[in-house]
N, C-alpha and C positions, 0 to 999 in steps of 0.2 A: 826435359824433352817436351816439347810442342805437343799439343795434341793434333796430330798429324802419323796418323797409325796405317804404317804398311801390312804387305801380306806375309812379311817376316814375322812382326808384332804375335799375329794371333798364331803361332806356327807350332809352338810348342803347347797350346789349348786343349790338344785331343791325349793327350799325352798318357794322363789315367784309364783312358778305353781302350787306346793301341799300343801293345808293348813295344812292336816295332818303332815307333816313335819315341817313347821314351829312352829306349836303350839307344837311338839317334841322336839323342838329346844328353845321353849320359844321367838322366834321371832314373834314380835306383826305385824300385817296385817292391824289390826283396832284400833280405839282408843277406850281407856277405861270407856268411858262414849258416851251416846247417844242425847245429845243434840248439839251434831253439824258435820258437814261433813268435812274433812279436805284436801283441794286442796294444793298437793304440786309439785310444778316444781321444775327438775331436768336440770343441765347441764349449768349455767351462774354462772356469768351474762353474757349477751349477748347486744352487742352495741343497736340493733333494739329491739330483743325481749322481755327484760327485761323490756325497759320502756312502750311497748305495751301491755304487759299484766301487768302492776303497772297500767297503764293507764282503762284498762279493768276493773279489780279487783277495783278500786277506784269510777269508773263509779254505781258502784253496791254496795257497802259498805263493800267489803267484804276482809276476808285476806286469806294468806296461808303461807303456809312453801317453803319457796327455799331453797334445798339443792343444794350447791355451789361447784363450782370445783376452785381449790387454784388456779390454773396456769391462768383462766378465772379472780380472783377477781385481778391477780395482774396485770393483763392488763388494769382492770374497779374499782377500787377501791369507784370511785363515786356513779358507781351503786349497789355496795354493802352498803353505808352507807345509798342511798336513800332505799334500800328494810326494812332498820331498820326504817328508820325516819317516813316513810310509817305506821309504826305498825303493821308489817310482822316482821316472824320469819326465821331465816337459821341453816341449820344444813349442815353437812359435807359431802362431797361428794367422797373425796380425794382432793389430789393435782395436779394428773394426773389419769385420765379418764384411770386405768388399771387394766384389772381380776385379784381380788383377788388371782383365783387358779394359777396363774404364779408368783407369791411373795411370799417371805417367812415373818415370821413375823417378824422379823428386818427391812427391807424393807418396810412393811406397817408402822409399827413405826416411821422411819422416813418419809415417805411421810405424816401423820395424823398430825404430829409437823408442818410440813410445810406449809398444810393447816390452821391447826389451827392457826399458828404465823399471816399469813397473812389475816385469816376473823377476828378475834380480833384489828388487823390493822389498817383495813378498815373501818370495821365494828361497831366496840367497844363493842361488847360483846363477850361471851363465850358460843360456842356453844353444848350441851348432844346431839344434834340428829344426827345419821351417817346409811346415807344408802351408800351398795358398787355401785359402777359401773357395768351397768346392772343388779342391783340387786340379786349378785351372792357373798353369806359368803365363806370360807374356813371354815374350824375347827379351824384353829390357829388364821385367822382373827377376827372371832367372838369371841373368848376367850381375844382375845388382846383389842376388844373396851371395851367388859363391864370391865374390869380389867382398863381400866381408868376413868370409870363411865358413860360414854355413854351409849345410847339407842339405839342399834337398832331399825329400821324402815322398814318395806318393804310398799307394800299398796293389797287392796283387789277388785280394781275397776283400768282400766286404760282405754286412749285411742287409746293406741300405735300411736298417733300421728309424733312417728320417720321414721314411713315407706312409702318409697315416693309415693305409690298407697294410702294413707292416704288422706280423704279431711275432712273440715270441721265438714258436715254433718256425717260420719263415725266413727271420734273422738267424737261427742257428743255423738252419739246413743251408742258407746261403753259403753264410761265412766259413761253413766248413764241406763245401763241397769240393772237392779234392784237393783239398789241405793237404798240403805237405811242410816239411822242414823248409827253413828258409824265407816264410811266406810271413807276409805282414797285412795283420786285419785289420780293416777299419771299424770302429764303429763312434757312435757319440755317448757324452754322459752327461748332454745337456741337450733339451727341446728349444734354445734360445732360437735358435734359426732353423726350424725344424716343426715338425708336428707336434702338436702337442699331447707330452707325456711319452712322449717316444723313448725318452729316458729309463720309464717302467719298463718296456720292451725289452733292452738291452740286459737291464738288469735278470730279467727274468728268463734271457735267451744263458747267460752264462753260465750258467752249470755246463746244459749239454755242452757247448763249445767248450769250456776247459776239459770236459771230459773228451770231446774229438783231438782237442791238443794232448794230454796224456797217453790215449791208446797208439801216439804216436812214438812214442817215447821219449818225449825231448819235452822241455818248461814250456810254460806259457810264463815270458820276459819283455823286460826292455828292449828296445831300439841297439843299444848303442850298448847293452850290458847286460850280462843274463845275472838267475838268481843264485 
């Protein structure tokens, strides 16, 4: 595609702040079954943060989804294979941490191969789940992943934990304010593209949040598989 971007192009952009548009879009927010919560970090692996929240999340018996950034797993390739061996799940993130609306869909194509080549890699599986960076579709974007069978993901709970006025206490009360079943949180376990140390944040927000996920009665899980 030409760089040549209609008002089609940015249409599905808002998509993470209006549900009405996602669900227009057919972009899932939550998962399709109610018996579990589904905690996924975005943005590693991360030297520090990744094994500190493996270490959190394990403290607790609990899993999640990391969606991965390529150019991150080919720095850490170890800590890609521990997040599988773990009994977590990953899904794609790209290769490089960049707005869809600035790429044509050639460009995203080959940056998804790129990723892809290298969490398979690392990793040794194959991963369906692809959320964009900062959770922003294009038109051509989103027509280009399910066309290779992927799933979109966005989520319907966060902590914004990226934002340096962010603390602990802040990221929990967010991400579990009216938590329910069904509901998928975001947050990161990596500062790469984010504030710095915001990874501490996170780590230090997850107690209480897994505790807001138990008093509901149901896991804190994968994506695509509970525990």
């Amino acid at each position: 595609m030409a760089r040549h971007y209609t008002v089609d192009w940015f249409a599905p952009a808002l998509a993470a702040h209006v549900p009405r548009l996602a669900a227009a879009y057919g972009i899932e927010r939550t998962l399709g079954t109610a018996d579990r919560i589904a905690l996924t970090f975005d943005d590693g692996p991360h030297d520090q943060g990744t094994p500190a929240v493996l270490d959190a999340l394990a403290g607790r018996g609990a899993r999640g989804t990391f969606f991965l950034v390529g150019e991150q797993v080919a720095l850490r390739p170890a800590l890609a294979r521990r997040i599988v061996a773990e009994g977590h799940e990953v899904g794609v993130h790209g290769y490089r941490h960049t707005l869809l609306l600035r790429r044509s869909v050639r460009e995203l194509a080959l940056d998804l191969d790129r990723a892809r080549s290298v969490i398979e890699d690392a990793a040794g599986v194959s991963p369906v789940l692809y959320r964009p960076p900062y959770g922003v579709f294009s038109s051509g974007g989103l027509a280009h992943v399910r066309a290779r069978g992927w799933r979109p993901l966005l989520w319907s709970r966060w902590g914004r934990n990226w934002e340096h006025r962010a603390t602990p206490s802040s990221i929990a009360r967010r991400a579990s304010a009216r938590l329910r079943p069904a509901d998928v949180v975001l947050l990161h376990d990596s500062d790469a593209y984010s504030s710095a140390d915001s990874w501490r944040k996170t780590t230090a927000a997850l107690p209480s949040l897994l505790d807001a996920v138990a008093a509901l009665g149901v896991p804190a899980s994968c994506v695509t598989h509970s525990t």
